[in-house]
N, C-alpha and C positions, 0 to 999 in steps of 0.2 A: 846259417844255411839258407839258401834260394835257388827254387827249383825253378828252371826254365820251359815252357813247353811249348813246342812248334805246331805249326800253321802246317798243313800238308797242301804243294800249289795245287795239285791235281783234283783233290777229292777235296778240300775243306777242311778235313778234319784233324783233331788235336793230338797229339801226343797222348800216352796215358798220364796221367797226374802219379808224382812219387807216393807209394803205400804210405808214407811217412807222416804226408803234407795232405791236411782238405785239400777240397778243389775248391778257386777262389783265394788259398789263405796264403801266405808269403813265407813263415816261420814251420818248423814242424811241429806236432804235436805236444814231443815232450818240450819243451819248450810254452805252450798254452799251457799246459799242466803242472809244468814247476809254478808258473806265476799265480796260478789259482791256485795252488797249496800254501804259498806262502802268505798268499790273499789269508786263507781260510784259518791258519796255522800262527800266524806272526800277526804283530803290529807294524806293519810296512809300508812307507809311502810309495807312491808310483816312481818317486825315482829311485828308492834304493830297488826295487822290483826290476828296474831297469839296469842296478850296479849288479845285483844276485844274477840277473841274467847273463851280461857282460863277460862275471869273472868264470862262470861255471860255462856256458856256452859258445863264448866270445861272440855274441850279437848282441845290440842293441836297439828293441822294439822301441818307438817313440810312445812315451807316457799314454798318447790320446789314445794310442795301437792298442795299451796295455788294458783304456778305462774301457775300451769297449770290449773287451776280452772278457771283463770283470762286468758288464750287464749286461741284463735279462730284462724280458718283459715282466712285472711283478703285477698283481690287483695291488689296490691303496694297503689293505690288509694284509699281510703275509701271515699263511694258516699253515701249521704243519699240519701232517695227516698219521693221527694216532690211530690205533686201531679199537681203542677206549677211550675215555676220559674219567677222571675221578669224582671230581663236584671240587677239591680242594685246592685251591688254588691260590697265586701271590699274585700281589700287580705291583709292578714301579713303573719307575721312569730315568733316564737316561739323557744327556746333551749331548747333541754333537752338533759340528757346523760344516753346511754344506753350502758349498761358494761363498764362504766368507761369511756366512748369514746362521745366525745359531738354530738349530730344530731341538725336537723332543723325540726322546724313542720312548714308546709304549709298548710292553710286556705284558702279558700274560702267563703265565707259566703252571703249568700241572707238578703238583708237589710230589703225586704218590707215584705218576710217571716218570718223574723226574726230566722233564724235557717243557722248552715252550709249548705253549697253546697256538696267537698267534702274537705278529707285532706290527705297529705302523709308525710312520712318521710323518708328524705336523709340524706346522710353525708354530701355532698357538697352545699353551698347554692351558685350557678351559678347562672350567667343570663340565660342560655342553661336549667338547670336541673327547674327553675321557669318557663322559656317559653314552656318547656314540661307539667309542672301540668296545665299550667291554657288554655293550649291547650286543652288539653285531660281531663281537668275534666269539661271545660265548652263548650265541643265540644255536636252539635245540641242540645245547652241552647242559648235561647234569650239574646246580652249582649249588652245594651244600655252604661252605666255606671260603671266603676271602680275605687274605690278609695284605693288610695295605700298610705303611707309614702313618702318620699322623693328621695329614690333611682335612683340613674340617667337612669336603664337598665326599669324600669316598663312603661315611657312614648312609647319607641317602643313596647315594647310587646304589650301591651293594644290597640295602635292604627294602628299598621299595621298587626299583627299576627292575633288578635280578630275583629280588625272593629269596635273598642268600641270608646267611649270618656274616655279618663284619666282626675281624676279629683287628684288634692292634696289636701290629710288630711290637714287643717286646724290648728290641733293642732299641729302635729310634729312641721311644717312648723314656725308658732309662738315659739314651744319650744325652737328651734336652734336659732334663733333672739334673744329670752329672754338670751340663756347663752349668745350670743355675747356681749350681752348689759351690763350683769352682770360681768363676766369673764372677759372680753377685754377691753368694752370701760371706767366703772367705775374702773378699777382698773390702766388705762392706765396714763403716766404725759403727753401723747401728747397734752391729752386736758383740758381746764379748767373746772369750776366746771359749767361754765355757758356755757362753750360747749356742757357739760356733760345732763346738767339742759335742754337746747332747741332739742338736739337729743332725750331723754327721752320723751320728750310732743309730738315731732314729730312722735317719733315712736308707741305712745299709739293712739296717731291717726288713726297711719297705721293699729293698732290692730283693730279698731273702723270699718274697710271697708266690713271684713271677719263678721263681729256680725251687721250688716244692714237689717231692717226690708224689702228690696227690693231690687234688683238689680239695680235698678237708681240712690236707694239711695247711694249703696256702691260703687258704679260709680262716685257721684259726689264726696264722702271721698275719694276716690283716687284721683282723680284730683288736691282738696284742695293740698293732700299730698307731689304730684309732684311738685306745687308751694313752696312748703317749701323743697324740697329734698336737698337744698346746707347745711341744718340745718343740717341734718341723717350725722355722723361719715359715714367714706367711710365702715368698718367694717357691717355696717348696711344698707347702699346703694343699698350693691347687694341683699337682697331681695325684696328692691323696682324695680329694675332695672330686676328681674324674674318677678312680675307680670306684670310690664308693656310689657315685650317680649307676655303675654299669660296671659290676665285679665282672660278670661274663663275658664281655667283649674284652676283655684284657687276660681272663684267664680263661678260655677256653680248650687252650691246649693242655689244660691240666684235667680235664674232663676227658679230652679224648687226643690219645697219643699220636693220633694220622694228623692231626692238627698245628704245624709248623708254629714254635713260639716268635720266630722271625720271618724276615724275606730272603735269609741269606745265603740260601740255595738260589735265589734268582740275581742277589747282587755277586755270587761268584761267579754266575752266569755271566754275568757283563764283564767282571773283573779276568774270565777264561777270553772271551772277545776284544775288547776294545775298553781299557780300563779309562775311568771318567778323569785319571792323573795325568793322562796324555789327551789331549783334545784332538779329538778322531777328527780327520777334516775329507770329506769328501767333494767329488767334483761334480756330482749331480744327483740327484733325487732318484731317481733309479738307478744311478749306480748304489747309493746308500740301501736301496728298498734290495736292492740283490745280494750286497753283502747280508742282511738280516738273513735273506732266504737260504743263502749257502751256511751262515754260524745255528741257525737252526738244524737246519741238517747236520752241521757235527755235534752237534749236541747230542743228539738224538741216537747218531749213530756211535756215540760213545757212551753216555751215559742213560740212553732212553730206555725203559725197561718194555721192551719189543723183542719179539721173536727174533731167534739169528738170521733165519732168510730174510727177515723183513729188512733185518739189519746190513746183511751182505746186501742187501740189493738198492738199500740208499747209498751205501758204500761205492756202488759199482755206477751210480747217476752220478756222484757226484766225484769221484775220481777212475774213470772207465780203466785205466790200465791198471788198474792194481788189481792184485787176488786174492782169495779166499783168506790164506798164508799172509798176506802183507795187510788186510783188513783189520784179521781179530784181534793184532797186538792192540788196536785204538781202543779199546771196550778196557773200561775200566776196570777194578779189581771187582767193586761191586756190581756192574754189570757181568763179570765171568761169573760170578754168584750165584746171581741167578739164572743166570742160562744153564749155566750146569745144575742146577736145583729143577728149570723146564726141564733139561734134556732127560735127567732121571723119572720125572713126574709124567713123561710120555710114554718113557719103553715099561 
């Protein structure tokens, strides 16, 4: 569709613009609006955004028509806007490549919220350019708790920059053991098969300390552990010989239950987005920093544990036609939970 609108010779003046169609814009609304859900919604490139449009519309925008539809002005930092924060919180990181050139996305993410804090994107993924985002994007936010991956530069930042407790993800921490185990030690002839055979028992043990229904429990499986440590291949040693330096950064969340044993509420986050097995390719830096700012908001608006107006009303920013009715279906089950646990908790 294309709305024409005329010159008046006498007076100058223009035609009305069709209700349909901005003034200024060429396409109709619904139209901008299919392509930003599916922005928001799918894994889609600009040109199938161009084929969805075609076969459902029968027009087709030109890609550049579609990239600039899909950006916004963004700060470096993209901040959501909680009406709290926890203190508890996850940080990763993310690849994607924009113009051909590989970036880093940096996350932030509220655990008990359940929603981003904020995110940015660099070219460099420094210790310097990370201890800058989680300064300044968790700067006067409450931070009791951090759980990171394994990186050797996140224990100083978190605990001398922030004033936080570093906690380690759980599963990386196990995942890197598991290839040692697989990779190294079962493939190795240093050891026999019954070296092989009492290292494996020993270290599913080890596994056994981090999945304990209590922290005295997982206290006394390590202990056991340590009595059997001459069994654990040297290969496998040194991460019994890391929690024993520092039981509590590894087991914290057996101490306290708001305390996530993973990140992987933040990596389903990215895996809900733009999963890291498709390499997301975008065509500019702010078009990339506007997607973040539009999957923040459905995040938020689906799983962020926020009031329902607050929540109809990202809803209605960030897809203005839709209704109350066409909204709530997005709210996940555990967010219906607890809104309806607020709604009772107010009358």
């Amino acid at each position: 569709m294309r709305v024409q609108r005329y010159c008046c010779e006498l007076c100058g003046s223009f035609s009305p613009s069709h209700p349909s169609v901005k003034d200024d814009h060429r396409y109709p609304r619904a139209v901008t609006q299919l392509a930003d859900a599916i922005d928001a919604f799918a894994d889609a490139s600009l040109e199938a955004i161009q084929d969805i449009l075609t076969v459902h519309y029968g027009v087709r925008p030109a890609d550049q028509q579609i990239h600039n539809w899909q950006t916004e002005p963004t700060a470096e930092i993209v901040e959501n806007d909680l009406p709290v924060y926890s203190g508890v919180y996850t940080y990763d990181e993310q690849y994607l490549t924009i113009n051909g050139n590989r970036a880093y996305r940096l996350t932030v993410y509220d655990e008990l919220m359940r929603a981003p804090v904020a995110e940015a994107i660099v070219r460099e993924c420094t210790k310097e350019t990370v201890r800058t985002f989680l300064t300044t994007a968790l700067a006067e936010k409450p931070t009791a708790v951090i759980t990171t991956d394994g990186r050797s530069d996140y224990p100083e930042i978190v605990e001398d920059d922030l004033d936080a407790f570093h906690h380690r993800c759980r599963f990386h921490f196990i995942k890197n053991g598991e290839k040692k185990l697989r990779r190294t030690v079962f493939q190795s002839v240093r050891y026999s098969d019954t070296e092989k055979l009492r290292g494996a028992i020993v270290w599913s043990e080890f596994k056994s300390v981090f999945a304990a229904p209590s922290y005295e429990t997982g206290l006394r499986r390590f202990e056991a552990v340590l009595d059997k440590i001459e069994h654990l291949p040297s290969e496998l040693r040194t991460y019994v010989e890391q929690v024993m330096g520092n039981f509590d950064r590894f087991a914290v969340h057996l101490r306290d239950e708001a305390v996530p044993s993973t990140t992987n509420n933040l990596e389903r986050y990215y895996g809900h987005t733009k999963p890291t097995r498709i390499k997301r390719r975008f065509r500019s830096l702010q078009h990339a920093r506007a997607f973040l700012k539009r999957q923040m908001r459905v995040r938020t608006i689906k799983q962020g544990l926020i009031s329902r107006e607050r929540s109809l009303s990202l809803g209605r920013e960030l897809f203005p036609s839709l209704s109350r009715e066409q909204l709530e279906p997005l709210f996940t089950d555990a967010k219906q939970r607890y809104l309806s646990w607020r709604d009772r908790d107010v009358d």
